[in-house]
C-alpha positions in Angstrom: 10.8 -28.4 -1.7 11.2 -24.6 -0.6 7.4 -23.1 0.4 7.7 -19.2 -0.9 5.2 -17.1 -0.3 4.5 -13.9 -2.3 5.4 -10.6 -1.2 2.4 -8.7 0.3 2.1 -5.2 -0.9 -0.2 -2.4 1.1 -3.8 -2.6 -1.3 -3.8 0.0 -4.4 -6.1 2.6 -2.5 -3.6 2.7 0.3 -0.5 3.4 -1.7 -2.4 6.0 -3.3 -3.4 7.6 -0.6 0.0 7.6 1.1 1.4 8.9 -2.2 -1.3 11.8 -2.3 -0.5 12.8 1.4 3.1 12.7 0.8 3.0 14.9 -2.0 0.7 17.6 -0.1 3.3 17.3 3.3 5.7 17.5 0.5 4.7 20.3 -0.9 4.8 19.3 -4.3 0.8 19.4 -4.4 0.1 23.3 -3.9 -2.6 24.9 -1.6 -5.6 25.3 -3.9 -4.3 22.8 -6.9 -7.9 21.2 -7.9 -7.8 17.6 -7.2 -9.3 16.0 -10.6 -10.8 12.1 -9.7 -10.3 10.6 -13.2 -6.5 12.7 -13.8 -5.7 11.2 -10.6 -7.1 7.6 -11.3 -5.1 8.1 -14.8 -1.8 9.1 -13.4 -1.7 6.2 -10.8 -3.2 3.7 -12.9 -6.3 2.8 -10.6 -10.5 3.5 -10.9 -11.9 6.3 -9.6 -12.9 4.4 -6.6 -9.5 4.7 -4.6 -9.0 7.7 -5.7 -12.5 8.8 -4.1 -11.5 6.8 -1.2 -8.4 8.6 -0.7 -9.8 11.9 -0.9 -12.4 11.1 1.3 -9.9 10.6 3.9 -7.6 13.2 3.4 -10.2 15.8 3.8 -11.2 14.1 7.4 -6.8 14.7 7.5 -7.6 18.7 6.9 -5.2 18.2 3.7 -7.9 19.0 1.4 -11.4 20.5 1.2 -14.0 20.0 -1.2 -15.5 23.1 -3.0 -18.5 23.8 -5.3 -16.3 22.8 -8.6 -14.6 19.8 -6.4 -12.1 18.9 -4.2 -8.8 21.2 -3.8 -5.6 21.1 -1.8 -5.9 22.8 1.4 -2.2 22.0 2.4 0.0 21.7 5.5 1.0 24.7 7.1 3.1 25.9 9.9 0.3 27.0 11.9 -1.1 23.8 10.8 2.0 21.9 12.7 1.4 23.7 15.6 -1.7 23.1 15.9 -1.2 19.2 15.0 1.6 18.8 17.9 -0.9 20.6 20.2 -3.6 17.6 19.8 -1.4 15.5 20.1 0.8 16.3 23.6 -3.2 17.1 24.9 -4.1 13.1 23.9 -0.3 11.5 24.5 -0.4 13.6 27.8 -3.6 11.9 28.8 -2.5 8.7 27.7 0.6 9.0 29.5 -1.7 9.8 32.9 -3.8 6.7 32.3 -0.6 4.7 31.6 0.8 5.5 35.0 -2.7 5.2 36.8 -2.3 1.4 35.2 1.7 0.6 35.6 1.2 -2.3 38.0 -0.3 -4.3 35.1 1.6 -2.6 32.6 3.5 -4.6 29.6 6.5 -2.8 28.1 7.7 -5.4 25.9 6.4 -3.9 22.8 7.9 -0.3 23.4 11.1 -1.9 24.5 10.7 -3.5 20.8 10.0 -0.4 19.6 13.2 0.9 20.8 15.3 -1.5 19.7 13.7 -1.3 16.4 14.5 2.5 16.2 18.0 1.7 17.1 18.5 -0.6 14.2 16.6 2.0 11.2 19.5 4.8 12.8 21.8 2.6 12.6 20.9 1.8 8.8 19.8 4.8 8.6 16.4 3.4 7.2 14.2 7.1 7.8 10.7 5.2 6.7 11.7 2.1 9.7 12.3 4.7 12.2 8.9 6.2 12.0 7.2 3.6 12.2 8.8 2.3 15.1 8.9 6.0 16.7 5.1 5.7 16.4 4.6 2.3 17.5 6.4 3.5 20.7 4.0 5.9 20.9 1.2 4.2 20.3 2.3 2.0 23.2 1.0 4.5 25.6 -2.5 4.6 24.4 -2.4 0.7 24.9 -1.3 0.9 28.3 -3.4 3.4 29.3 -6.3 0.9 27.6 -8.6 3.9 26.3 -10.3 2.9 23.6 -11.9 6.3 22.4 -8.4 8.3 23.1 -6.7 5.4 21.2 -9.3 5.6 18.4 -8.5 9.3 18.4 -4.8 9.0 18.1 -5.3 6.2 15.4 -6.9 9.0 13.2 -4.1 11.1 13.4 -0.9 8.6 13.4 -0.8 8.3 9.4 -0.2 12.2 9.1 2.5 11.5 11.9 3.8 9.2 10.1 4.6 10.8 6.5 5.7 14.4 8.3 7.7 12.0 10.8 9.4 10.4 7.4 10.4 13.3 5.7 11.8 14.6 8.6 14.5 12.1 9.5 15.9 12.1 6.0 19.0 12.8 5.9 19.7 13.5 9.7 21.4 11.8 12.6 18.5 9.6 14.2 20.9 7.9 16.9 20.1 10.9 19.6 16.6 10.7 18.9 16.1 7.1 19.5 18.2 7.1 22.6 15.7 10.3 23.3 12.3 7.8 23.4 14.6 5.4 25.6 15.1 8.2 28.1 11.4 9.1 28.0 10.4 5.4 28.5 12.4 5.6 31.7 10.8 8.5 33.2 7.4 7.2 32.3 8.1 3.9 33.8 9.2 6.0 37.1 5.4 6.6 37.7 6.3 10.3 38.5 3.6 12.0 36.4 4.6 15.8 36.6 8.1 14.9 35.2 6.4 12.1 32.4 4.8 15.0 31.0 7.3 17.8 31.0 9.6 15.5 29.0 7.0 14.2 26.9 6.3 18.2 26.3 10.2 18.6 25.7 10.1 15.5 23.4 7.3 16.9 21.4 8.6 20.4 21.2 11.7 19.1 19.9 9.8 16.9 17.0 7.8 20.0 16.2 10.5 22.3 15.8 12.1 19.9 13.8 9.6 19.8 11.2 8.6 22.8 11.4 12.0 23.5 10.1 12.4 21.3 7.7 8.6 22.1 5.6 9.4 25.5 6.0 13.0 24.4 3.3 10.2 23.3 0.9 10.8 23.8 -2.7 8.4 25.3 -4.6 5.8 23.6 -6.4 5.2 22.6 -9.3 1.6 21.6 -11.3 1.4 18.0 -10.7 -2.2 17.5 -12.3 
């Protein structure tokens, strides 16, 4: 007899929330559209609990903002992405540091996994794949580095990554970019610290620009609730 198991889907409140903060990266949400609970929970077919939930958390994001009449789309913008990539190479750059301060005892299988896993989505290409393994390589530095609070820190952060990271690769040749985090494993496995983080900042740069390119091709919106 054949054992199946069923297919495990991400809980209702997290699909909604990825949906909400893909539409505001998107831009099909617009800066200031007022964020109704029960339109939202009427639309996506859940209580108003998720969708509490999920704009809870997308305010702690900077996405939205909550106002006297309720909560409103604050949005993503360009100065937004700068800033965004700016935290980031600060806390990967540290990571990085504490990585090589730790290399002796340092496990790369899961980063090598990583790679080989963003070899395989460009190969499909399979955009949603990549990110996540792009991030999981990332993420690979905060374990090494074994920093709990600047780990913590990065966790808040990575789900933002994530969707801007997603909408990015549509569409786009992701072969380079993979071979891009294999060269930059390389030089951080060298221990040489000054060159780890000038091409993590050239890695980074590059991702920015990137998106910053491709949000600033977004159509206009249109009212969604």
């Amino acid at each position: 007899m054949t054992i199946t198991h069923p297919l495990r889907h991400p809980p209702l409140g997290d699909q909604l929330l990825a949906q909400l903060r893909s539409l505001i990266v998107r831009g099909e949400l617009s800066v200031g559209t007022h964020l109704v609970e029960g339109r939202i929970a009427e639309r996506f077919g859940v209580s108003r609990g998720p969708v509490r939930d999920a704009l809870r958390q997308l305010e702690i994001e900077g996405l939205v903002e909550t106002r006297k009449r309720g909560v409103f789309v604050r949005g993503l913008s360009d100065s937004d992405l700068v800033e965004l990539y700016s935290l980031r190479g600060a806390l990967e750059g540290l990571a990085i540091r504490e990585a090589i301060a730790r290399l002796g005892a340092a496990d790369w299988t899961p980063m090598d996994a990583a790679i080989e896993q963003m070899r395989a989505a460009a190969a499909t290409p399979d955009p949603a794949k990549f990110a996540a393994a792009d991030l999981d390589f990332h993420s690979g530095f905060y374990t090494l580095g074994a920093n709990r609070w600047l780990t913590a820190t990065w966790e808040l952060h990575r789900p933002l990554f994530a969707t801007v990271l997603e909408i990015t690769n549509t569409d786009r040749d992701l072969v380079p970019v993979a071979e891009d985090h294999a060269d930059l494993s390389g030089i951080v496995r060298s221990g040489d610290v000054d060159a780890a983080l000038a091409a993590l900042a050239a890695h980074l740069d590059g991702s920015c620009g990137r998106i910053r390119a491709t949000l600033s091709e977004r159509p206009r919106p249109q009212p969604a609730f």
